[in-house]
N, C-alpha and C positions, 0 to 999 in steps of 0.2 A: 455556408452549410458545412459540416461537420462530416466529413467523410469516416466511415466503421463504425460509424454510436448510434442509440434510437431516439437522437435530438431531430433527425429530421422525418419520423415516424411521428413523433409526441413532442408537436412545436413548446408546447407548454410545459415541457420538461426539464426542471433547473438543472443547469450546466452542474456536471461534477466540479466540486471543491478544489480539488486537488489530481494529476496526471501525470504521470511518466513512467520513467524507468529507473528502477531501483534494484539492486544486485539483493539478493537474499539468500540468507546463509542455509542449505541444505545440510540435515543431518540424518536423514536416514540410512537403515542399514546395506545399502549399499550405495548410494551416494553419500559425498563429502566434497564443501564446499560452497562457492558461490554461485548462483546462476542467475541472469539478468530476465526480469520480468516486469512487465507491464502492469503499471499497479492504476486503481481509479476509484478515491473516495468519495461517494456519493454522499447526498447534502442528508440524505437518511444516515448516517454518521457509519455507512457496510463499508468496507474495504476489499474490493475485489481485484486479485489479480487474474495475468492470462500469461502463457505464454508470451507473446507475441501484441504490438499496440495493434496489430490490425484484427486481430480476433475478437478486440470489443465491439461489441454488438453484433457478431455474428457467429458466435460460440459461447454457450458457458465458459462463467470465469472457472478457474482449475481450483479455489476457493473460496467463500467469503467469510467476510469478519467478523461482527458488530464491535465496535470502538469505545461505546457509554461505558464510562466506567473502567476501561481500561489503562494499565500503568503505563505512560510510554519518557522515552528519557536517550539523551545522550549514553554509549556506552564504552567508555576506554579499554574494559577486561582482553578484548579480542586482539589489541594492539594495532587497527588500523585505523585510518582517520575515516571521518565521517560516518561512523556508524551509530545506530540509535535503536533502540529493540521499545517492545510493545508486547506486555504481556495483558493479553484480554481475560475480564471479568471468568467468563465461561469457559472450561478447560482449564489445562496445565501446560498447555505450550507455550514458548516463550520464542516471539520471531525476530529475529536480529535481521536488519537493514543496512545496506551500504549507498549513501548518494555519492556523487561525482565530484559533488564541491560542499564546501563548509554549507554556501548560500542555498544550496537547492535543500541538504537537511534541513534548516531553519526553514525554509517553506514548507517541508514536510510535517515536522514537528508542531509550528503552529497549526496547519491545518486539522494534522491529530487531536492537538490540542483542542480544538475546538469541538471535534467527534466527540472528545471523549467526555465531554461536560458542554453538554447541548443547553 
């Protein structure tokens, strides 16, 4: 059993895709920089973050994505390693992501990939 998600509510609900923590670049006008959030792409290709990994499934995520169609890619411009951004279909935002290691992006990455051309 799945402790914080509605896997043990809705036995017959496929496990998210993809899970973890990924650093996300903050630019609003009064924050700047990175902040570590809990991200979890569901097999409906959303990408929801939270706060915090224990707030899934017992708080809205802070907010969600749709992935179809969206650009997503390795990005060197920022100068740090492992970074990858995702700009989605809908909107003009452009979200830049930091993983921990080369290997956890490349899990990201394809998982996106898959989101984004279901």
């Amino acid at each position: 059993m799945v402790v914080g998600s509605d896997i043990s509510r809705y036995p017959n609900t496929p496990r998210p895709t993809c899970r973890g923590y990924l650093h996300k670049r903050t630019q609003s006008a009064i924050l700047k920089g990175w902040r570590k959030r809990w991200f979890v792409l569901k097999h409906n290709g959303c990408l929801h973050y939270y706060r915090h990994k224990k707030d899934e499934g017992k708080s809205r995520p802070l907010e969600v994505t749709k992935l179809e169609g969206a650009e997503i890619g390795v990005d060197t411009s920022l100068g740090k390693p492992f970074v990858f951004k995702c700009i989605p279909q809908s909107g003009n935002r452009i979200f830049y992501f930091c993983a921990t290691s080369n290997q956890e992006m490349k899990r990201w990455l394809e998982a996106m990939d898959k989101a984004v051309h279901p």
